[in-house]
PDB file of N, CA, C, O and CB in Angstrom:
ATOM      1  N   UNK A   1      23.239  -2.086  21.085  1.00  0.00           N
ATOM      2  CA  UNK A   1      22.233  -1.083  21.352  1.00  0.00           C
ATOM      3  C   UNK A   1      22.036  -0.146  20.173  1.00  0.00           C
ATOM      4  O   UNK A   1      20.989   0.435  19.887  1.00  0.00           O
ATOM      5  CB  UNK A   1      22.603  -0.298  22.574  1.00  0.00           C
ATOM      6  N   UNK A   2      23.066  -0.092  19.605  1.00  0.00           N
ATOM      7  CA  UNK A   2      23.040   0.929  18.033  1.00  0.00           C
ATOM      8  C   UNK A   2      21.743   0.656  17.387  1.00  0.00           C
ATOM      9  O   UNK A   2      21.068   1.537  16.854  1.00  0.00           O
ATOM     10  CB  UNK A   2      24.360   0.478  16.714  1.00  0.00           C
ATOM     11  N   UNK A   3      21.369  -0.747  17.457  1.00  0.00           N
ATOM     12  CA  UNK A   3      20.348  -1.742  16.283  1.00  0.00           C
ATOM     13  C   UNK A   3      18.796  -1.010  16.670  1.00  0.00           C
ATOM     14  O   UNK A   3      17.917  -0.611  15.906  1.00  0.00           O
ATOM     15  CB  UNK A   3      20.329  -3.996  16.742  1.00  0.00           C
ATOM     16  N   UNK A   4      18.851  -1.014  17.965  1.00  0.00           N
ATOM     17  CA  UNK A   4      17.406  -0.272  18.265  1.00  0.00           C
ATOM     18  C   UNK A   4      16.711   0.802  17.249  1.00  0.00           C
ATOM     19  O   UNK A   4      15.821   0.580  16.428  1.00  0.00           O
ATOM     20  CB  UNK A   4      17.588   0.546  19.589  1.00  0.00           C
ATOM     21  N   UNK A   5      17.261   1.816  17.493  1.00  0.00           N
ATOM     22  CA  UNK A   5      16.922   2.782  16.674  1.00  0.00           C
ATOM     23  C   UNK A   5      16.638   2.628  15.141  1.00  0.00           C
ATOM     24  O   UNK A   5      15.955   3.439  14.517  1.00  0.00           O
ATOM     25  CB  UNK A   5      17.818   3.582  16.848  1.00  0.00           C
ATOM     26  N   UNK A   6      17.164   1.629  14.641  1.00  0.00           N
ATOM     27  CA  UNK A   6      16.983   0.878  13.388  1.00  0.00           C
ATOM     28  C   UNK A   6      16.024   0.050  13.234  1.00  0.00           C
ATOM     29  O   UNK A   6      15.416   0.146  12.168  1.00  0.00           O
ATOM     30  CB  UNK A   6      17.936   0.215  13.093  1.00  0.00           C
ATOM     31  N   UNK A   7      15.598  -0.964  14.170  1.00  0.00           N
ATOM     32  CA  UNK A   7      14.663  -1.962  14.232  1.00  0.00           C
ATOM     33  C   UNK A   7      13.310  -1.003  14.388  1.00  0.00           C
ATOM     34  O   UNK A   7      12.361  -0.926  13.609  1.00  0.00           O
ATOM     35  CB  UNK A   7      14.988  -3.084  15.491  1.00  0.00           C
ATOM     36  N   UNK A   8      13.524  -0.298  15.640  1.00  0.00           N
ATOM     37  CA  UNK A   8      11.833   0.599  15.458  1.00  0.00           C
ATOM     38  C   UNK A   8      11.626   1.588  14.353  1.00  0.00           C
ATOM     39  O   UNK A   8      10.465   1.919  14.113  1.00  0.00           O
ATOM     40  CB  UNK A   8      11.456   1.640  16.820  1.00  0.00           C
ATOM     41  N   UNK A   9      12.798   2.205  13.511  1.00  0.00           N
ATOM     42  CA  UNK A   9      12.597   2.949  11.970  1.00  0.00           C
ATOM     43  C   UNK A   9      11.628   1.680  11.193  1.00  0.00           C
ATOM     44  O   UNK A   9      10.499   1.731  10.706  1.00  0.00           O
ATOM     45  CB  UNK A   9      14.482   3.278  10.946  1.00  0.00           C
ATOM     46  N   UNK A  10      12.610   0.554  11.320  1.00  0.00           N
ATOM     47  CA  UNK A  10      11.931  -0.334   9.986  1.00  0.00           C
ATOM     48  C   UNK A  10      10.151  -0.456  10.327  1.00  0.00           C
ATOM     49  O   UNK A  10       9.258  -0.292   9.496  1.00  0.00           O
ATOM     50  CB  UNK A  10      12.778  -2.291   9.916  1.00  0.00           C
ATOM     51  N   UNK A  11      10.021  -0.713  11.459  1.00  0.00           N
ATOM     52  CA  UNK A  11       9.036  -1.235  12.034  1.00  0.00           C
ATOM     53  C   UNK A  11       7.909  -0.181  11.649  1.00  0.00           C
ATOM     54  O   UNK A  11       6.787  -0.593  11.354  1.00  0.00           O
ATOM     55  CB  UNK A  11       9.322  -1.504  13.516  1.00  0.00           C
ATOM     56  N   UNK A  12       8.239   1.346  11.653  1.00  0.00           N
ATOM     57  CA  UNK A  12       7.769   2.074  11.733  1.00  0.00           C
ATOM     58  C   UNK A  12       7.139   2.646  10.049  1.00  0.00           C
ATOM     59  O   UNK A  12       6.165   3.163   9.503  1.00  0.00           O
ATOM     60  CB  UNK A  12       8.583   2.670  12.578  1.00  0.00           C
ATOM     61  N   UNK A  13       8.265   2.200   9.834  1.00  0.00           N
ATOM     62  CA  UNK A  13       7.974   1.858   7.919  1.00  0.00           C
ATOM     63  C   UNK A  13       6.958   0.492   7.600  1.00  0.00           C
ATOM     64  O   UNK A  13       6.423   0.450   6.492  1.00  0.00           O
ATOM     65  CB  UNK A  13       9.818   1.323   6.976  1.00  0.00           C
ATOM     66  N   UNK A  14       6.862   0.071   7.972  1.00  0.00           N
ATOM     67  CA  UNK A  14       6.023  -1.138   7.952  1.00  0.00           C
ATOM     68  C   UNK A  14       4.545  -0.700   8.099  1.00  0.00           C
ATOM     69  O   UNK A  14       3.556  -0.929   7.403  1.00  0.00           O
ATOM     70  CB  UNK A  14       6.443  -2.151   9.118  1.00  0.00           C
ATOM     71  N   UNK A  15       4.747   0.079   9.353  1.00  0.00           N
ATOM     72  CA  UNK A  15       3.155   0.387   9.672  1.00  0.00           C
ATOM     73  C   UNK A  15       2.680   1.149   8.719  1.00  0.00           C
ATOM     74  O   UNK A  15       1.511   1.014   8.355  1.00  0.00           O
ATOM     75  CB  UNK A  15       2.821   1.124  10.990  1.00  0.00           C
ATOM     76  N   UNK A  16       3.569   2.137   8.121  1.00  0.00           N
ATOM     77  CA  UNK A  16       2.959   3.198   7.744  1.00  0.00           C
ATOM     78  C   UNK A  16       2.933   2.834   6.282  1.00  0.00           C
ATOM     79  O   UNK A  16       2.530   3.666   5.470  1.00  0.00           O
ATOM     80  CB  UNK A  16       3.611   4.512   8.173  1.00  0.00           C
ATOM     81  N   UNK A  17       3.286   1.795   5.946  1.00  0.00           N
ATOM     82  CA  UNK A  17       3.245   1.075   4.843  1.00  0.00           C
ATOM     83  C   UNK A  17       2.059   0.509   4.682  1.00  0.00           C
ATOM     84  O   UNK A  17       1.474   0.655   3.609  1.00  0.00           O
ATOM     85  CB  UNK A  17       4.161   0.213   4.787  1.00  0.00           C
ATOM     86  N   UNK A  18       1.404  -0.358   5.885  1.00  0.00           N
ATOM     87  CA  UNK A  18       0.232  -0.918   5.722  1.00  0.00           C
ATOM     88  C   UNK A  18      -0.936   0.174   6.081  1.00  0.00           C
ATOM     89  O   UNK A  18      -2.087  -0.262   6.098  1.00  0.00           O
ATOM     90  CB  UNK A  18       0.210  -2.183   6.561  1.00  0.00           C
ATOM     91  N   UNK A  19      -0.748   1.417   6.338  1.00  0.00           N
ATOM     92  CA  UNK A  19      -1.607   2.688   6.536  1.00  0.00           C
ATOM     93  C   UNK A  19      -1.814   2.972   5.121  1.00  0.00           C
ATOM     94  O   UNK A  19      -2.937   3.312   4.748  1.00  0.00           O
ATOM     95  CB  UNK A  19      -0.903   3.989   7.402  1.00  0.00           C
ATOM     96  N   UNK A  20      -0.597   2.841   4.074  1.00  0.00           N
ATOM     97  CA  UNK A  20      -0.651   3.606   3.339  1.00  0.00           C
ATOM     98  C   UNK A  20      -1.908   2.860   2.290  1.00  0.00           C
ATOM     99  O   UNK A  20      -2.897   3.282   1.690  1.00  0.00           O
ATOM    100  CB  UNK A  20       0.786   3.939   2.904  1.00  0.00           C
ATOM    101  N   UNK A  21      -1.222   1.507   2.468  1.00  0.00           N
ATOM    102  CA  UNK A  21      -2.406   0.056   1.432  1.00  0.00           C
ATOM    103  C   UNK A  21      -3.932   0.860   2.064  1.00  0.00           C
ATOM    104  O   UNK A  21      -4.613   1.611   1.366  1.00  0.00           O
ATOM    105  CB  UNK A  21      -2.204  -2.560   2.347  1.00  0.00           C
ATOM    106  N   UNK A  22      -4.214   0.549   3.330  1.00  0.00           N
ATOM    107  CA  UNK A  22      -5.219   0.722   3.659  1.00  0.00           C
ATOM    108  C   UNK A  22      -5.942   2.338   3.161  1.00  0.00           C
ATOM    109  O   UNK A  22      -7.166   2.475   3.170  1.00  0.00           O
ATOM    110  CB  UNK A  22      -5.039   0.377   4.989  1.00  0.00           C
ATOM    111  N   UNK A  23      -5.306   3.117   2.878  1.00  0.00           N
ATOM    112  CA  UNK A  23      -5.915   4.666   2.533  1.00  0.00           C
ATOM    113  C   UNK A  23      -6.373   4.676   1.135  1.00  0.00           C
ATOM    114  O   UNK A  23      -7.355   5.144   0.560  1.00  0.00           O
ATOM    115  CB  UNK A  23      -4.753   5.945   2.682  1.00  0.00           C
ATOM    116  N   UNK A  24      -5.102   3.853   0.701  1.00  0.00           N
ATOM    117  CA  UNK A  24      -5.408   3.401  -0.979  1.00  0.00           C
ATOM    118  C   UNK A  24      -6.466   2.648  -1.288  1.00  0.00           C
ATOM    119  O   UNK A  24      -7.254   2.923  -2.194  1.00  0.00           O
ATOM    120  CB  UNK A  24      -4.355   2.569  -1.621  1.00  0.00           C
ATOM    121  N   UNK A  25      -6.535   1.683  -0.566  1.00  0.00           N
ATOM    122  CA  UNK A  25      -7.746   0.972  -0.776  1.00  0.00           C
ATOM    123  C   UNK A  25      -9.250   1.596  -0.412  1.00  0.00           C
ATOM    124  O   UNK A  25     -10.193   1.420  -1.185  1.00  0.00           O
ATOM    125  CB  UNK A  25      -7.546  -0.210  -0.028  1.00  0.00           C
ATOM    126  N   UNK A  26      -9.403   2.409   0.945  1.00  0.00           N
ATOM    127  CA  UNK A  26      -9.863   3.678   0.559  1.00  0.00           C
ATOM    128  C   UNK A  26     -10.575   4.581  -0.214  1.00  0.00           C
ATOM    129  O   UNK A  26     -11.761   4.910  -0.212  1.00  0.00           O
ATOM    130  CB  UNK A  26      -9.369   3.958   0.474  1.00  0.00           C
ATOM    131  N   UNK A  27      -9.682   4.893  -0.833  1.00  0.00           N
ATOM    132  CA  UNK A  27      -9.524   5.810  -2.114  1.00  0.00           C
ATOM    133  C   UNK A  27     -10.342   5.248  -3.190  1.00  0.00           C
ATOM    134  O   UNK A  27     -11.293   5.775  -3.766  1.00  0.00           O
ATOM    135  CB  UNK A  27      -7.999   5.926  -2.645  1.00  0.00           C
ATOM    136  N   UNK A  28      -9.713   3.860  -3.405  1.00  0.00           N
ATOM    137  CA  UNK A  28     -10.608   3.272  -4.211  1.00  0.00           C
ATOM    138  C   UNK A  28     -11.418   3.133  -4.099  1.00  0.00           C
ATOM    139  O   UNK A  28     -12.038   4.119  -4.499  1.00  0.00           O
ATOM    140  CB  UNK A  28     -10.576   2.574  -4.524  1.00  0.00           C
ATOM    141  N   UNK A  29     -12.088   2.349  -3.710  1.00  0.00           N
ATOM    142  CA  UNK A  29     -13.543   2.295  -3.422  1.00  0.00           C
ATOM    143  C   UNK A  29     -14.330   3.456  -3.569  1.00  0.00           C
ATOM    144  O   UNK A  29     -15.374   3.462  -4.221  1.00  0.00           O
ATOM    145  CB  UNK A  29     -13.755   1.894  -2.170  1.00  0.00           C
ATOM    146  N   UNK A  30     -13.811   4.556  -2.917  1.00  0.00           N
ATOM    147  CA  UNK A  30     -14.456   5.903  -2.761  1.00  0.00           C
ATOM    148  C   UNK A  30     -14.693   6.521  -4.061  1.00  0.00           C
ATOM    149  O   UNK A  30     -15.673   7.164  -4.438  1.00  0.00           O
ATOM    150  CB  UNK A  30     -13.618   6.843  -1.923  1.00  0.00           C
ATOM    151  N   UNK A  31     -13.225   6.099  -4.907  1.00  0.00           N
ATOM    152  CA  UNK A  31     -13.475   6.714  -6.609  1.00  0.00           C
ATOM    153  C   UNK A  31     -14.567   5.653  -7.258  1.00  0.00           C
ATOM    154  O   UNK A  31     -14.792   6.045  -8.403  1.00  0.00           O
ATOM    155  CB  UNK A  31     -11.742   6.650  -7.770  1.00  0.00           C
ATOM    156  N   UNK A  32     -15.168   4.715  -7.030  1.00  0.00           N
ATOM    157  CA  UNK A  32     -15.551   3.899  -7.859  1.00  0.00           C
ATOM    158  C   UNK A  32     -17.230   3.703  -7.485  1.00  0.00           C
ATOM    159  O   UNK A  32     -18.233   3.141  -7.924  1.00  0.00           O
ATOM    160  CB  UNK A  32     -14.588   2.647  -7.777  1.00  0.00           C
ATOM    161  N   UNK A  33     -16.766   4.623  -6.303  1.00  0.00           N
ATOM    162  CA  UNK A  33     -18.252   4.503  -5.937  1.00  0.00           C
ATOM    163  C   UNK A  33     -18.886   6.301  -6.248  1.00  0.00           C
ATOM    164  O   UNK A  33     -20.037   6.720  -6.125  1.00  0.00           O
ATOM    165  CB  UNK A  33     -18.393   3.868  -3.960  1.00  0.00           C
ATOM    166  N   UNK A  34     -17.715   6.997  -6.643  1.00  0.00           N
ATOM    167  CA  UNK A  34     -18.226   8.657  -7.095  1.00  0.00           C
ATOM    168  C   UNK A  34     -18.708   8.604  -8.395  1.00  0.00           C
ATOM    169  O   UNK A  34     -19.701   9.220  -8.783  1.00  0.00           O
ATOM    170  CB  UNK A  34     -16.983   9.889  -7.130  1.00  0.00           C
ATOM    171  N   UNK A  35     -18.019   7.877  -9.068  1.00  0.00           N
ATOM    172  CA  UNK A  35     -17.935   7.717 -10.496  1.00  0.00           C
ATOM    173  C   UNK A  35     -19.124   6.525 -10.902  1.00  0.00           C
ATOM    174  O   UNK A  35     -18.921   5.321 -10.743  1.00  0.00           O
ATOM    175  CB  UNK A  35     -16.290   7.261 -10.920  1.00  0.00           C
ATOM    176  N   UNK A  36     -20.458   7.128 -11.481  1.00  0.00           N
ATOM    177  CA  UNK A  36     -20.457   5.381 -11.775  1.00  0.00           C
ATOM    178  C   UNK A  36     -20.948   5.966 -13.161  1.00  0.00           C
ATOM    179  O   UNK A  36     -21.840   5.295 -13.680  1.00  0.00           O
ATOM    180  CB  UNK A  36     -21.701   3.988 -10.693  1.00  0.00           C
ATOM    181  N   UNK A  37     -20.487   7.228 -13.948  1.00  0.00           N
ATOM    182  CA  UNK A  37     -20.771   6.927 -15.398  1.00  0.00           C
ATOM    183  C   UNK A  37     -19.737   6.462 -15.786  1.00  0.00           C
ATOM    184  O   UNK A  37     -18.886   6.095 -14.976  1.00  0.00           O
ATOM    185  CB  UNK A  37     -21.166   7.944 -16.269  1.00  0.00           C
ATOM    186  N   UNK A  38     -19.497   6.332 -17.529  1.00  0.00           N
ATOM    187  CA  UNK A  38     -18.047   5.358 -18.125  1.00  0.00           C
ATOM    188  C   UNK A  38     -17.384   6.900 -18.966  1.00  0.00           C
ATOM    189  O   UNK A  38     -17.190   7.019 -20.176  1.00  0.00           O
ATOM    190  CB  UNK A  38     -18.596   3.491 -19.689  1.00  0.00           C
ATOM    191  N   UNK A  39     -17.174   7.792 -18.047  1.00  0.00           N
ATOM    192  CA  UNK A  39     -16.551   9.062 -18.778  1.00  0.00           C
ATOM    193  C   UNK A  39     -14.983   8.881 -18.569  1.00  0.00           C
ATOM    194  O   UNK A  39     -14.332   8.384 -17.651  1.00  0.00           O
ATOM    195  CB  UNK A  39     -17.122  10.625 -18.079  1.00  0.00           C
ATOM    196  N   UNK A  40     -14.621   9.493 -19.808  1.00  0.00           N
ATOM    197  CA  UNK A  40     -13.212   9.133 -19.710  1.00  0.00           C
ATOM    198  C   UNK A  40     -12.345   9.457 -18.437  1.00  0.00           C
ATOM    199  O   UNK A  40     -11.491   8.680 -18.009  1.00  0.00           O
ATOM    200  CB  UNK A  40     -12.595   9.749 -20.790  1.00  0.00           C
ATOM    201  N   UNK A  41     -12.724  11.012 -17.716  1.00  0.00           N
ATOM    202  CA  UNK A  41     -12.235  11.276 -16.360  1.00  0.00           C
ATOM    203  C   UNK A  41     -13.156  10.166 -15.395  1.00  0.00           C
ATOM    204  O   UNK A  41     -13.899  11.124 -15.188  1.00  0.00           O
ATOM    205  CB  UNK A  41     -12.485  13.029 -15.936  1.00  0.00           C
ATOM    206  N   UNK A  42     -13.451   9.647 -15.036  1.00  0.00           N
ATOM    207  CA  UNK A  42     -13.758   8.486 -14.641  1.00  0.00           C
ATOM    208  C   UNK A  42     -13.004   7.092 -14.384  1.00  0.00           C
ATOM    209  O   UNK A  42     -12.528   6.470 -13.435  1.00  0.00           O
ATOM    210  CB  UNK A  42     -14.487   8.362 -15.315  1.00  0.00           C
ATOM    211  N   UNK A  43     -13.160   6.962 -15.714  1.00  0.00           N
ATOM    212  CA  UNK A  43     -12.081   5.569 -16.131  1.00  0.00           C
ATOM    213  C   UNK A  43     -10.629   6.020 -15.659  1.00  0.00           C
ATOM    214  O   UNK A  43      -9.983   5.262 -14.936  1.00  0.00           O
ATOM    215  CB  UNK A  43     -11.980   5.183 -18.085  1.00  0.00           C
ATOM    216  N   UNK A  44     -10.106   7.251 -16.062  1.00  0.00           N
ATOM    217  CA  UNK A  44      -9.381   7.684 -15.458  1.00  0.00           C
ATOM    218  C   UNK A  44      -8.518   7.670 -13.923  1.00  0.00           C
ATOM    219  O   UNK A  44      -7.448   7.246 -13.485  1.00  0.00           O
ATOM    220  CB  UNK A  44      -9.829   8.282 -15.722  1.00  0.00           C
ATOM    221  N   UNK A  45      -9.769   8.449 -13.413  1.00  0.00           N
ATOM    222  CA  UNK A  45      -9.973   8.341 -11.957  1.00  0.00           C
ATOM    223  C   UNK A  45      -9.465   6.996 -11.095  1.00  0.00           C
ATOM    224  O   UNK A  45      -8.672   7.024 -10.154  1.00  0.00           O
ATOM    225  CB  UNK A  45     -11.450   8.473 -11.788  1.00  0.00           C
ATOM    226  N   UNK A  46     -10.207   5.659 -11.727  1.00  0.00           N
ATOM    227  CA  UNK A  46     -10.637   4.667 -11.452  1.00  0.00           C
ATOM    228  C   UNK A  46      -9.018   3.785 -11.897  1.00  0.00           C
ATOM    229  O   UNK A  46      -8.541   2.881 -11.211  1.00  0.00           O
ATOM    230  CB  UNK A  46     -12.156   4.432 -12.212  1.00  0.00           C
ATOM    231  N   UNK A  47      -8.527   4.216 -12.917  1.00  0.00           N
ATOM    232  CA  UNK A  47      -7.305   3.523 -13.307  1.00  0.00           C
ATOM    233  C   UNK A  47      -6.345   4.126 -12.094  1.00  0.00           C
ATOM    234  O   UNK A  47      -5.802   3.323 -11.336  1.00  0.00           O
ATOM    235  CB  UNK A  47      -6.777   3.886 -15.001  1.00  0.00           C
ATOM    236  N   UNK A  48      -6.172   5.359 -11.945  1.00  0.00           N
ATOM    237  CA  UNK A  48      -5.050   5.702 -11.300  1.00  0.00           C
ATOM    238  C   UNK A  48      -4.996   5.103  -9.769  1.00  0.00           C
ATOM    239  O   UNK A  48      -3.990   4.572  -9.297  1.00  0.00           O
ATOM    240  CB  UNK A  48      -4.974   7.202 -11.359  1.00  0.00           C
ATOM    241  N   UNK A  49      -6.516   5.311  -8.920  1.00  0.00           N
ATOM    242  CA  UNK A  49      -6.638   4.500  -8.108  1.00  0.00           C
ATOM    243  C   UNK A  49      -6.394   2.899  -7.887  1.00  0.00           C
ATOM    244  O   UNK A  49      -6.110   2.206  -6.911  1.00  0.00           O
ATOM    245  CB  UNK A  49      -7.492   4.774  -7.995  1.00  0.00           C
ATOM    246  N   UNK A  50      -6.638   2.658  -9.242  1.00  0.00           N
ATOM    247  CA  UNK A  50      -6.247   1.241  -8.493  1.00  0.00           C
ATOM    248  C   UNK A  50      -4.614   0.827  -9.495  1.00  0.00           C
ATOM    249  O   UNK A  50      -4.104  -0.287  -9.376  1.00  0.00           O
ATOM    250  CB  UNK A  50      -7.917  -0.283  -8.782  1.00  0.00           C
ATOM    251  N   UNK A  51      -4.352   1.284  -9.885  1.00  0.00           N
ATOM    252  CA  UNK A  51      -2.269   1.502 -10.149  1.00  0.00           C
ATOM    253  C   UNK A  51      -1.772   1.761  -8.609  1.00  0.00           C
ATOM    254  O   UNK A  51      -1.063   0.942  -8.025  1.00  0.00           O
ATOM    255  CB  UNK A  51      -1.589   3.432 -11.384  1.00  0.00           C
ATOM    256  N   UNK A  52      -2.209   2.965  -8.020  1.00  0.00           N
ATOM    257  CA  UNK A  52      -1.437   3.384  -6.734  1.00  0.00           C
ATOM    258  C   UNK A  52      -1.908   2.480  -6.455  1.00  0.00           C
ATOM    259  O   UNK A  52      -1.608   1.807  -7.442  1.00  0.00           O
ATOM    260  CB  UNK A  52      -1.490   4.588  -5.862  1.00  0.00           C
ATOM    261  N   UNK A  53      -2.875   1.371  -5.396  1.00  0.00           N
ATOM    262  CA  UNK A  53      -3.065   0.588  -4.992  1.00  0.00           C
ATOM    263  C   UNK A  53      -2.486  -0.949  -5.351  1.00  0.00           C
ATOM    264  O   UNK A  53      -2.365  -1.753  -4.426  1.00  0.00           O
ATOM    265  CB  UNK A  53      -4.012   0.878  -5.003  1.00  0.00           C
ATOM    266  N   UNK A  54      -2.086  -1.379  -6.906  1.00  0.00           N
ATOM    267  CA  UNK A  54      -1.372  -2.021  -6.826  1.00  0.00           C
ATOM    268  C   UNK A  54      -0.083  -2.244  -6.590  1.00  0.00           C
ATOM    269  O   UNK A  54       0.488  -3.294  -6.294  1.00  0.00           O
ATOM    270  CB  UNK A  54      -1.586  -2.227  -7.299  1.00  0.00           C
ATOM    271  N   UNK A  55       0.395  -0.990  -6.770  1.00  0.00           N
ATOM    272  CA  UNK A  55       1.893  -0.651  -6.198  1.00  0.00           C
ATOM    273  C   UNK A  55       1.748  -0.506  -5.129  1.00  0.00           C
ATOM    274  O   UNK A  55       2.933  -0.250  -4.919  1.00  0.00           O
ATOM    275  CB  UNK A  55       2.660   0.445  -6.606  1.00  0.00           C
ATOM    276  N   UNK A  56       1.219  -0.420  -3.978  1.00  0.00           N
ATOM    277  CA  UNK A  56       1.645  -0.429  -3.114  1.00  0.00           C
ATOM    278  C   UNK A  56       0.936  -1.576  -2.323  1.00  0.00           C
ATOM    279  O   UNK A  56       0.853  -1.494  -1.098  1.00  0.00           O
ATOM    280  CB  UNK A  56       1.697   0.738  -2.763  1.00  0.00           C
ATOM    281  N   UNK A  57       0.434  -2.624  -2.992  1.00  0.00           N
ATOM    282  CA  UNK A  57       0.113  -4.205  -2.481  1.00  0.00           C
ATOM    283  C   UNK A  57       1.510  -5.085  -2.609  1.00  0.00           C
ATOM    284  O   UNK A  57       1.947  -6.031  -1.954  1.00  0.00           O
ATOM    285  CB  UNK A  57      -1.204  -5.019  -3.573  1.00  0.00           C
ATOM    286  N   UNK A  58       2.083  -4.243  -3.909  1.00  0.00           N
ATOM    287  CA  UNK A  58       3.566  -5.201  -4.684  1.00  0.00           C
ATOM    288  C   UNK A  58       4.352  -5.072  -3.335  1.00  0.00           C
ATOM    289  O   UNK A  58       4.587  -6.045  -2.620  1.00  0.00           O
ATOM    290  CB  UNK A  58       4.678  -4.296  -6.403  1.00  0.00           C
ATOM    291  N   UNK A  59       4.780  -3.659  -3.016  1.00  0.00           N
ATOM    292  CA  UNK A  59       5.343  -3.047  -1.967  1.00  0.00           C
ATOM    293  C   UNK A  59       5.681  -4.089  -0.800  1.00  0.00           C
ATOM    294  O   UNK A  59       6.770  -4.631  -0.611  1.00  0.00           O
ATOM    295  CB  UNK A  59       4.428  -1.959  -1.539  1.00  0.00           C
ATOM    296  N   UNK A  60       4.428  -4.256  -0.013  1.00  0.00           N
ATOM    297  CA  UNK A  60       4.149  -4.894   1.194  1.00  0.00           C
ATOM    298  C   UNK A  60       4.120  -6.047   1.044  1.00  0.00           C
ATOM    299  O   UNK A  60       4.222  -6.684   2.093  1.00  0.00           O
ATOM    300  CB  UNK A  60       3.138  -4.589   1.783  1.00  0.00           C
ATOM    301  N   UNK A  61       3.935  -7.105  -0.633  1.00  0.00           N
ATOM    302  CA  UNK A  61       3.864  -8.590  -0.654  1.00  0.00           C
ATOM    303  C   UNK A  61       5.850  -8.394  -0.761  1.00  0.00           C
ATOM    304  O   UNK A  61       6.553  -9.343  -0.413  1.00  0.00           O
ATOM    305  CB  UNK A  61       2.656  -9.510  -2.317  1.00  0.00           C
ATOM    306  N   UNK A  62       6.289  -7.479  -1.115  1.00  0.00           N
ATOM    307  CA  UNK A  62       7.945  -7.355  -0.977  1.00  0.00           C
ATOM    308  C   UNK A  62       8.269  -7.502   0.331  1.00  0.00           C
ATOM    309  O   UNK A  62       8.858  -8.503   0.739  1.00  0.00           O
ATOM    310  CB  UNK A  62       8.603  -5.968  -1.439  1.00  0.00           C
ATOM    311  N   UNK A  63       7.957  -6.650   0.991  1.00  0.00           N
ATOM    312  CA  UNK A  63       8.005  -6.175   2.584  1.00  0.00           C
ATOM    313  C   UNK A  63       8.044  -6.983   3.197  1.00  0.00           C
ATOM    314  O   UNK A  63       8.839  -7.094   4.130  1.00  0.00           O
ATOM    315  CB  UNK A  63       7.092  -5.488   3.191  1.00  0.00           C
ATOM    316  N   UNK A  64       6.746  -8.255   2.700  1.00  0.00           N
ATOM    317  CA  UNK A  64       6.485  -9.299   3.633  1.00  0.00           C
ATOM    318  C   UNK A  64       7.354 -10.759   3.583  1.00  0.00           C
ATOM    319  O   UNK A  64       7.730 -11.513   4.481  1.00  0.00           O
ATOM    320  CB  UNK A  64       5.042  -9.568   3.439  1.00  0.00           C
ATOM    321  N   UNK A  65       7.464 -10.789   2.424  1.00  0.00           N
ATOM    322  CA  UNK A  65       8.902 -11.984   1.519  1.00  0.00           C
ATOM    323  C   UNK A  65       9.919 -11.786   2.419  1.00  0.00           C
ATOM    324  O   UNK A  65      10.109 -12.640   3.285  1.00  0.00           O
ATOM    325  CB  UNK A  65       9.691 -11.480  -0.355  1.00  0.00           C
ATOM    326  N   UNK A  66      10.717 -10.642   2.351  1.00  0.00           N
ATOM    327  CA  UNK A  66      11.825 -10.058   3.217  1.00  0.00           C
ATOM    328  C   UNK A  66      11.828 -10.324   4.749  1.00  0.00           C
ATOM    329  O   UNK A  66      12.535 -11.098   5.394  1.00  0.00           O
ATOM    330  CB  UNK A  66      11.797  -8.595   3.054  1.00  0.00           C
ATOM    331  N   UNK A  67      11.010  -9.617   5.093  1.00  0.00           N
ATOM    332  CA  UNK A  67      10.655 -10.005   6.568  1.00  0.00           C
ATOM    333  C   UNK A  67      10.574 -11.634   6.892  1.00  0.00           C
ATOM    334  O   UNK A  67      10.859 -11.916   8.056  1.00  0.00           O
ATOM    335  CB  UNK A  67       9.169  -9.342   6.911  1.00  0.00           C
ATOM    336  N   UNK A  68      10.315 -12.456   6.249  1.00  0.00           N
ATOM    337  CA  UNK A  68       9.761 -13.796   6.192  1.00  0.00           C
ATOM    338  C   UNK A  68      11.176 -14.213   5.829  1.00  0.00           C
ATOM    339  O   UNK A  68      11.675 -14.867   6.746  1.00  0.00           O
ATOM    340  CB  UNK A  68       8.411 -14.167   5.116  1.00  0.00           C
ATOM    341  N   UNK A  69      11.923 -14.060   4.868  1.00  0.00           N
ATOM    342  CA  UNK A  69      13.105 -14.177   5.112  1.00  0.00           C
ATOM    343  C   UNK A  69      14.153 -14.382   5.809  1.00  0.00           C
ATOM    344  O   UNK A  69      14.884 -15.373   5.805  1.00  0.00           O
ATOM    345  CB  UNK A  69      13.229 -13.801   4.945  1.00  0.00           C
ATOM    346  N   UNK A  70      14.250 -13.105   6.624  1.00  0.00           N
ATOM    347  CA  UNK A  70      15.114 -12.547   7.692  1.00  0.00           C
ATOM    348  C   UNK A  70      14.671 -13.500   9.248  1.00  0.00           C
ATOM    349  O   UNK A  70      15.494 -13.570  10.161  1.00  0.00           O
ATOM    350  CB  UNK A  70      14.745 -10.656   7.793  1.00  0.00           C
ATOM    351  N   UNK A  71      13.261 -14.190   9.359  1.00  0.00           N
ATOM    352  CA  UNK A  71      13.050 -14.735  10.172  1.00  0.00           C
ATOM    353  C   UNK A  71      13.702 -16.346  10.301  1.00  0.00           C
ATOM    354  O   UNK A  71      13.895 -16.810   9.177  1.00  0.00           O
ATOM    355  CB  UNK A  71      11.855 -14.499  10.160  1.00  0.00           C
ATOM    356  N   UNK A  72      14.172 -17.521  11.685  1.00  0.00           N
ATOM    357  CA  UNK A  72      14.430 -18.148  11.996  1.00  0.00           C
ATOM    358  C   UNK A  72      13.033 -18.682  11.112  1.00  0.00           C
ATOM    359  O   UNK A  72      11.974 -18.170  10.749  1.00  0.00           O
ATOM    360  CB  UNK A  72      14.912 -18.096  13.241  1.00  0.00           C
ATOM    361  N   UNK A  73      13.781 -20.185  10.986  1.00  0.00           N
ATOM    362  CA  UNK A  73      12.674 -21.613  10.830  1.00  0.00           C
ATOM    363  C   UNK A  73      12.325 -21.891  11.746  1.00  0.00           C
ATOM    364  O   UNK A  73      11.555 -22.846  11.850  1.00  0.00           O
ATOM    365  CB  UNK A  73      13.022 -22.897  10.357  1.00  0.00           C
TER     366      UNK A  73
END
């Protein structure tokens, strides 16, 4: 019974993991669609958005390996 409280943390990290992809992705779009001159705060803008967004795709293709892992054949 200890494991419970552990299994719904992870679980709970998971979601809010795929909340987080989804806000990022978001974000992006939203910067890329504010921005459409080629100014350096722009490019800017547009880089940082989609860095956070690839880090946190790496994240969840991790997340998901693991999980896939830990599962029976």
């Amino acid at each position: 019974m200890k494991r419970q409280p552990r299994v719904n943390q992870e679980r709970l990290n998971r979601i809010q993991l795929i909340g987080r992809v989804q806000l990022a992705y978001e974000n992006l779009k939203d910067t890329m669609q504010r921005y459409h001159d080629d100014s350096p705060r722009a490019r800017a803008a547009v880089a940082s958005a989609k860095r956070r967004l690839g880090l946190l795709n790496r994240a969840l293709a991790m997340l998901a390996l693991e999980f896939s892992e830990q599962q029976p054949a």
